[in-house]
C-alpha positions as CSV (number, residue, x, y, z in Angstrom):
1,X,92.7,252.4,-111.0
2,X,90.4,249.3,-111.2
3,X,93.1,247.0,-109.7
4,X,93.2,248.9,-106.3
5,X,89.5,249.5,-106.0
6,X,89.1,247.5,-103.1
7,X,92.1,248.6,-101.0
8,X,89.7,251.9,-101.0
9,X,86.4,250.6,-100.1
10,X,84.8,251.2,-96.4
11,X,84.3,248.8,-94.3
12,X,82.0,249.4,-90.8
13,X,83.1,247.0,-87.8
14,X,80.5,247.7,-84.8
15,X,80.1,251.4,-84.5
16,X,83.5,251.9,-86.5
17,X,83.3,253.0,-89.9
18,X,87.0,253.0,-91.7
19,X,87.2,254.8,-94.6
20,X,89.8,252.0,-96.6
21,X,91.1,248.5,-95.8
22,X,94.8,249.9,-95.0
23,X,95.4,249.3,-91.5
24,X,98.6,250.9,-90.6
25,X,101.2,248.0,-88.6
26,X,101.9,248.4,-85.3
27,X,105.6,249.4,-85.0
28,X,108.0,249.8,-81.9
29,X,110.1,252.8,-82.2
30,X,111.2,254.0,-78.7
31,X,110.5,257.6,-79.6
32,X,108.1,258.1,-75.9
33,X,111.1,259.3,-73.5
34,X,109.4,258.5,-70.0
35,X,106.9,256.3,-71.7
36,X,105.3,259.7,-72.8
37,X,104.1,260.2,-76.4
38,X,104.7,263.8,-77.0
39,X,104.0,265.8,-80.0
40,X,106.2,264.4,-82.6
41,X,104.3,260.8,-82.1
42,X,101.2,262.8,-82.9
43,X,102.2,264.3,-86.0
44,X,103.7,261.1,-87.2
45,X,100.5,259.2,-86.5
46,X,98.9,262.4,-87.7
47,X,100.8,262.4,-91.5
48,X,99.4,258.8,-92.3
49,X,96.1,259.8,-91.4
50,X,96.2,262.7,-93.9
51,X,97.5,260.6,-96.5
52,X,95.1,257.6,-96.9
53,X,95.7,255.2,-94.2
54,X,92.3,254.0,-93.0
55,X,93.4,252.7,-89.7
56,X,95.9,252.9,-87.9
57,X,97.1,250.5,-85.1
58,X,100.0,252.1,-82.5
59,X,103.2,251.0,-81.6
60,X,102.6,248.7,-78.6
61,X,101.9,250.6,-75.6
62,X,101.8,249.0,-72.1
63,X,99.8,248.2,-69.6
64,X,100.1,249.2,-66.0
65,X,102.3,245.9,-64.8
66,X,105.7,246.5,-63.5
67,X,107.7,244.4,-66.0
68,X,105.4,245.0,-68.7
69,X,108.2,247.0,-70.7
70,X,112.3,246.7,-71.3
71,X,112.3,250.0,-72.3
72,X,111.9,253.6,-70.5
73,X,111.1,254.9,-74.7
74,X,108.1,252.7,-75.2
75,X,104.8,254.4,-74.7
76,X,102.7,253.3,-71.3
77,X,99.3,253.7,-71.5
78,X,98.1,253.8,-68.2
79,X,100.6,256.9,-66.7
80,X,98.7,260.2,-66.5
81,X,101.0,261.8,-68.5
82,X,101.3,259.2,-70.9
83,X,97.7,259.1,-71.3
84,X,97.6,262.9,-72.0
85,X,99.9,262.8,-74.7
86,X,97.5,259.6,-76.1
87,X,94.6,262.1,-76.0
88,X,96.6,264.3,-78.5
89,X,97.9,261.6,-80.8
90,X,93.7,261.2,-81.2
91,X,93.0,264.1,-81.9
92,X,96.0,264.6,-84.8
93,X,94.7,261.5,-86.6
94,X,91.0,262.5,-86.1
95,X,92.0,265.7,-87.8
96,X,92.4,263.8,-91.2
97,X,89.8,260.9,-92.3
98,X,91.6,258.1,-90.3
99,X,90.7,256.0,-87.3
100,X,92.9,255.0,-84.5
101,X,93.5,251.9,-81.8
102,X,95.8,252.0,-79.5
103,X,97.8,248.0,-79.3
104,X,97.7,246.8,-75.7
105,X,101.1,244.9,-74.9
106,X,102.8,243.0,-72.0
107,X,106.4,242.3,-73.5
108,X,106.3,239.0,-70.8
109,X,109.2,236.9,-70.6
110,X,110.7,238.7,-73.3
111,X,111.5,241.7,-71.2
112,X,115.3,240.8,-69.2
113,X,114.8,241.2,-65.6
114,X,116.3,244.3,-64.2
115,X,115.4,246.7,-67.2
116,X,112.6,248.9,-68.5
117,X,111.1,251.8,-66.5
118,X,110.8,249.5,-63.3
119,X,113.7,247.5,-63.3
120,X,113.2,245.7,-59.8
121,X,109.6,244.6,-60.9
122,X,108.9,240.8,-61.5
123,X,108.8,239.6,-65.0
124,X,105.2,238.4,-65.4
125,X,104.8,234.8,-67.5
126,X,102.5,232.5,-67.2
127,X,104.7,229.5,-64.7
128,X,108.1,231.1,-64.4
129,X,109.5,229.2,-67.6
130,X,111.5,230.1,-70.8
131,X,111.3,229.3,-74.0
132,X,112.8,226.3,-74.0
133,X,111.0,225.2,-70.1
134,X,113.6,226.1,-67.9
135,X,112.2,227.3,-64.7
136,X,113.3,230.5,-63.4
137,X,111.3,232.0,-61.3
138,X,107.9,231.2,-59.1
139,X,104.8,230.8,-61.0
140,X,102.7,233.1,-60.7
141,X,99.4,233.0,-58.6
142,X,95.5,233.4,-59.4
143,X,95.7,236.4,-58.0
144,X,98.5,238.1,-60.1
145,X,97.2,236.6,-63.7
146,X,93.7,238.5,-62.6
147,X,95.9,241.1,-62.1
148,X,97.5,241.0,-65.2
149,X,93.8,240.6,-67.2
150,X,92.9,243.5,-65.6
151,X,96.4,245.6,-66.5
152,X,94.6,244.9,-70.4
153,X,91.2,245.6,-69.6
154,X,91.8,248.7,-67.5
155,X,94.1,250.1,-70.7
156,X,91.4,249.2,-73.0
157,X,88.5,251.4,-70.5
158,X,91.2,254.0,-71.3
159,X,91.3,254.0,-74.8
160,X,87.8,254.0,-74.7
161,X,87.8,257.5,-72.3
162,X,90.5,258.8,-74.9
163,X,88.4,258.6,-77.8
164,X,90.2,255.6,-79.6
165,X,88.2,254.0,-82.2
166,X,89.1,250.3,-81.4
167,X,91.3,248.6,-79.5
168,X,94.2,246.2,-80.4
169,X,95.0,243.3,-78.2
170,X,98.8,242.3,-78.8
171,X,98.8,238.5,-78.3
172,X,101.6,237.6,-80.6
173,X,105.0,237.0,-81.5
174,X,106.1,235.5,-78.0
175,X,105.2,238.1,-76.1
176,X,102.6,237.7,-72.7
177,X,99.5,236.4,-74.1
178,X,101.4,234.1,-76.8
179,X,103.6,232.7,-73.9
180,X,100.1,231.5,-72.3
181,X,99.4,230.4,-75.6
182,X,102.7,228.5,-76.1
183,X,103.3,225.0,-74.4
184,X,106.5,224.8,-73.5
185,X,106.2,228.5,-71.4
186,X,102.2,227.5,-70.0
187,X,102.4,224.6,-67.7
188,X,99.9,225.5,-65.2
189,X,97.7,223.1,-63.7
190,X,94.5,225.9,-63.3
191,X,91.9,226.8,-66.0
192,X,94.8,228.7,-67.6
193,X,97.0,225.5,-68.4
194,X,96.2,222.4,-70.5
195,X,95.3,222.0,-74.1
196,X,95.4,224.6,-77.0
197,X,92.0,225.9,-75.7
198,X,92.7,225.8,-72.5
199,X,95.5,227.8,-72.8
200,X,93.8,230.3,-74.9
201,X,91.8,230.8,-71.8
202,X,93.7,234.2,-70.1
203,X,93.0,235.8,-74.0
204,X,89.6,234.9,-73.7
205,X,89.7,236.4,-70.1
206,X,91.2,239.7,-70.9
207,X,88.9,240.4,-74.2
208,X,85.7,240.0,-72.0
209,X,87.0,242.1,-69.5
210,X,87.6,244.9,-72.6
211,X,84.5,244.5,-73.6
212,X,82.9,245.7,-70.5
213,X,85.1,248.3,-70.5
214,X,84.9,249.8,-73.9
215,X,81.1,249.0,-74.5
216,X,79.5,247.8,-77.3
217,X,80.5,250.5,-79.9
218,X,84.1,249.7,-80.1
219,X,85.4,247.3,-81.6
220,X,88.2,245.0,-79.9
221,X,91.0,243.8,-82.5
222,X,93.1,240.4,-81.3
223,X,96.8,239.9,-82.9
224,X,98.6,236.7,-82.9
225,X,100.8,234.6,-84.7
226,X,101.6,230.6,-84.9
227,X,105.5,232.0,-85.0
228,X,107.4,233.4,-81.6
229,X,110.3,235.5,-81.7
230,X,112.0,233.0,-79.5
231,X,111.4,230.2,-82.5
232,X,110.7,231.0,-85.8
233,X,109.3,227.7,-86.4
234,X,106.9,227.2,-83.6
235,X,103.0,226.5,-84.3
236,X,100.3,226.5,-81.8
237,X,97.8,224.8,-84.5
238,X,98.9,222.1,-86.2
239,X,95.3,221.8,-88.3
240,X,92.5,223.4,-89.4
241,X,90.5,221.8,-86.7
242,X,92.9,222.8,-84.2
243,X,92.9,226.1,-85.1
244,X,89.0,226.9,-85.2
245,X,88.9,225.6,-81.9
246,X,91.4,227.5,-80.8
247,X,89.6,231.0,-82.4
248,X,86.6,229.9,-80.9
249,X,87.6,231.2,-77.5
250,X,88.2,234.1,-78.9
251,X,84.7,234.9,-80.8
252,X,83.1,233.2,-77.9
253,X,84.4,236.4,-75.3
254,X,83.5,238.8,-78.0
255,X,86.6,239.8,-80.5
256,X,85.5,241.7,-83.7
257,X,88.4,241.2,-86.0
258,X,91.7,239.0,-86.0
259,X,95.0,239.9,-87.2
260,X,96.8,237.2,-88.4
261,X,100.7,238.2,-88.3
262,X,103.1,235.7,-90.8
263,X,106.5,237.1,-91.6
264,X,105.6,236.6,-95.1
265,X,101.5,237.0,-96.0
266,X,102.1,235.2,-99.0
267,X,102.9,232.0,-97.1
268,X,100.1,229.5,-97.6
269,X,98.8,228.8,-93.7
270,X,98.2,224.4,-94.6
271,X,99.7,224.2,-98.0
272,X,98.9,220.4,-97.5
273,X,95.1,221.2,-97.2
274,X,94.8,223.7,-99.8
275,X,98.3,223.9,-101.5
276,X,101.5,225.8,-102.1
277,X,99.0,228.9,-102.8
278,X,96.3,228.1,-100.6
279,X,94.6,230.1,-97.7
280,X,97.1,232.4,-95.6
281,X,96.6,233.0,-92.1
282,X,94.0,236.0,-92.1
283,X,92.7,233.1,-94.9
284,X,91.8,230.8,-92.6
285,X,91.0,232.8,-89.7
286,X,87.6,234.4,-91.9
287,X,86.7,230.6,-93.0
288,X,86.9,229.4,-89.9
289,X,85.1,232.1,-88.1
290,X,83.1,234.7,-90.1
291,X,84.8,237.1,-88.5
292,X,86.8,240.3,-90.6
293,X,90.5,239.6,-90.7
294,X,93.2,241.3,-91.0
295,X,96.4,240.0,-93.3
296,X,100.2,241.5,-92.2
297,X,103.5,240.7,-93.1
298,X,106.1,242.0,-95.4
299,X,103.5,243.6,-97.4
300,X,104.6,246.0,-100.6
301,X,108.4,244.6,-99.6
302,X,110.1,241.7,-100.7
303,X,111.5,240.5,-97.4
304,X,110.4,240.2,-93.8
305,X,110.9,242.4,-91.1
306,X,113.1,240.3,-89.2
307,X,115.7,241.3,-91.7
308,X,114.8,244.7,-91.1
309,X,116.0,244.7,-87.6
310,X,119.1,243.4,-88.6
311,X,119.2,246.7,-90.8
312,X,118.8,245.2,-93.9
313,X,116.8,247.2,-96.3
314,X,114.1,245.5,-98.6
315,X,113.5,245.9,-102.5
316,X,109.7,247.1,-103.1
317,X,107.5,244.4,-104.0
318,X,104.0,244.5,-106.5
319,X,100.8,244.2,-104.5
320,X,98.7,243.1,-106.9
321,X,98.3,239.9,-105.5
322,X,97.3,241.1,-102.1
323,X,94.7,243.3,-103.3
324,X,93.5,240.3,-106.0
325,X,93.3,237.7,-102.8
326,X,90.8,240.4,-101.1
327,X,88.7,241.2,-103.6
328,X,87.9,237.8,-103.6
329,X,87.2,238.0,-99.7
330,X,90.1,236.0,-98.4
331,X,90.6,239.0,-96.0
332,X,89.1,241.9,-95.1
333,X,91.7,244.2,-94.4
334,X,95.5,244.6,-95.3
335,X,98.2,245.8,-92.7
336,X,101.0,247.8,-93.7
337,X,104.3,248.4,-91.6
338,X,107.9,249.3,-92.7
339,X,106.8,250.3,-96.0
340,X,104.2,253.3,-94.3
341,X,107.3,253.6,-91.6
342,X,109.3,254.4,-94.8
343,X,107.1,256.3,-96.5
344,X,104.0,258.2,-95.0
345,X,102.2,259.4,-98.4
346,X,102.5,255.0,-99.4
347,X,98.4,254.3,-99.6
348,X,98.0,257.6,-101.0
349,X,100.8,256.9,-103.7
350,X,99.0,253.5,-104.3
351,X,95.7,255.0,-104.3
352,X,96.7,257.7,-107.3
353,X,98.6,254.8,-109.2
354,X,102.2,256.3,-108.5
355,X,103.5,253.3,-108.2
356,X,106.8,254.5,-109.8
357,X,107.2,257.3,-106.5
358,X,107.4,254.1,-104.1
359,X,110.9,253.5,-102.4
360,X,112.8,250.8,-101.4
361,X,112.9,249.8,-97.9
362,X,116.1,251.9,-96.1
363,X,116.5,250.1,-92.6
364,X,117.9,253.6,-91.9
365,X,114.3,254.9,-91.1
366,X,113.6,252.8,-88.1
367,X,116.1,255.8,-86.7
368,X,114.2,258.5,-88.1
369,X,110.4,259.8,-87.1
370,X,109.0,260.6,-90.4
């Protein structure tokens, strides 16, 4: 079991102290009628705790904004009720080895006006604009982006209350913070518009506010991606350079770890710096910074989960390579989605060599809550 060593070794981030370098994915399910997470959600977290996953990161739960979510099923994490169930999903996964963070999300533009569990709310973006710059609605004000920092903050002071172990920041995949990120949807004229950094700015804003919330023990996770869900080929840094100074807004308000989505981890990040098998994302992000990183994407399958959403299933794919690239400290941590979704006992099957017992990927099991 030499080869999988260092999927199994500690790793201490602040005054968190996970037990391997599995990170389990965050995965939307819709399984939280009301927004509630009730006590199936805590067994579910609960089996991958028991079975070898060291941390795991929640579906994306939402903050207390009105057009925050599309969907009456997705977990909030600011109701009172909603927080109660929270306090039981803890305490399943603290009943096994694991830790847990709770993923703070604002679905942004990407939530259609006129749906979720306030369906006359506003959509909250950063200037009213869609992906490809059409305006639709007022920009917002000062006033209502403080707002919206503090919707994140006040969910993080939560998790903190709750007994969460971290907390992650979901700034990805075109959703709110990556649409301030984004160009074409952030064309304010205030310290929240501008150049890469500038726009990085509201991120920035909303992990400082975390970390007076959660304190100094906890440690506050950041997710983003160069892709967007609204364009698969979109990049916010073109270079190296540009992306270190992008991150260093980021370290500079405090973040402990990033997590680097691709759709594929395998993808070299600047395959003209470093070549076809060069540095990923999570790569780059830990040269660039120091910082622990945190590698996702189609990892253990053979396709990405885009597909999967589409229902197509996924042959099982070798991860010898990912667990070669972090032995050798490209990354520090590896996350795992529809392959745990599929299969709960997945690290501890890698972690006894039963390789064999591993399944392919059945898009089925996005329906199912095992």
């Amino acid at each position: 079991m030499s080869s999988t060593n260092p999927l199994f070794e500690p790793i201490q981030i602040r005054g968190m102290t996970v037990p391997n370098r599995i990170v389990m994915a965050p995965m939307t399910r819709s399984f939280s009628p009301g927004g509630i997470p009730g006590p199936d959600v805590a067994a579910y977290y609960g089996r991958r705790s028991n079975a070898d996953v060291g941390l795991i990161v929640t579906e994306g739960t939402t903050v207390d904004r009105g057009g925050a979510s599309s969907d009456p099923r997705v977990p909030n994490f600011h109701a009172e009720a909603a927080l109660n169930g929270w306090r039981n999903v803890v305490d399943a996964v603290h009943a096994g080895p694991g830790k847990i963070a709770p993923q703070i999300w604002h679905m942004g533009m990407m939530r259609k006006p006129g749906t979720g569990p306030v369906p006359d709310a506003v959509t909250d973006s950063p200037s009213g604009r869609t992906h490809k710059g059409k305006q639709v609605q007022p920009e917002p004000t000062d006033s209502e982006v403080a707002d919206m920092v503090m919707a994140y903050a006040n969910a993080a002071g939560e998790a903190a209350k709750l007994g969460f172990d971290s907390v992650e920041i979901h700034g990805a995949h075109g959703y709110l913070i990556d649409e301030f990120f984004w160009g074409v949807m952030n064309t304010r004229s205030d310290r929240y518009g501008g150049d890469l950094v500038a726009r990085a700015t509201f991120a920035g804003d909303i992990i400082t506010e975390c970390r007076k919330q959660v304190g100094d023990d906890i440690p506050i996770i950041l997710r983003f991606s160069q892709w967007k869900q609204q364009d698969y080929t979109a990049r916010l840094a073109q270079s190296p350079q540009e992306l270190e100074a992008f991150l260093r807004v980021f370290v500079d308000a405090g973040v402990d770890v990033l997590h680097a989505s691709q759709r594929r981890w395998w993808d070299a990040e600047f395959p003209d710096i470093d070549g076809e098998n060069g540095l990923n994302l999570a790569g780059w992000c830990k040269k660039l910074t120091g910082l622990p990183s945190i590698t996702v994407g189609s990892v253990g399958l053979s396709s990405d989960f885009i597909g999967a959403f589409r229902g197509e299933d996924s042959r099982t794919r070798p991860i010898a390579d990912v667990i070669e690239r972090l032995d050798r400290g490209e990354f520090d941590m590896v996350a795992v989605g529809r392959a745990l979704l599929q299969d709960p006992f997945w690290a501890q099957k890698i972690r006894e060599g039963r390789v064999d017992e591993l399944d392919d990927y059945d898009a089925k099991a996005l329906a199912t809550l095992y």
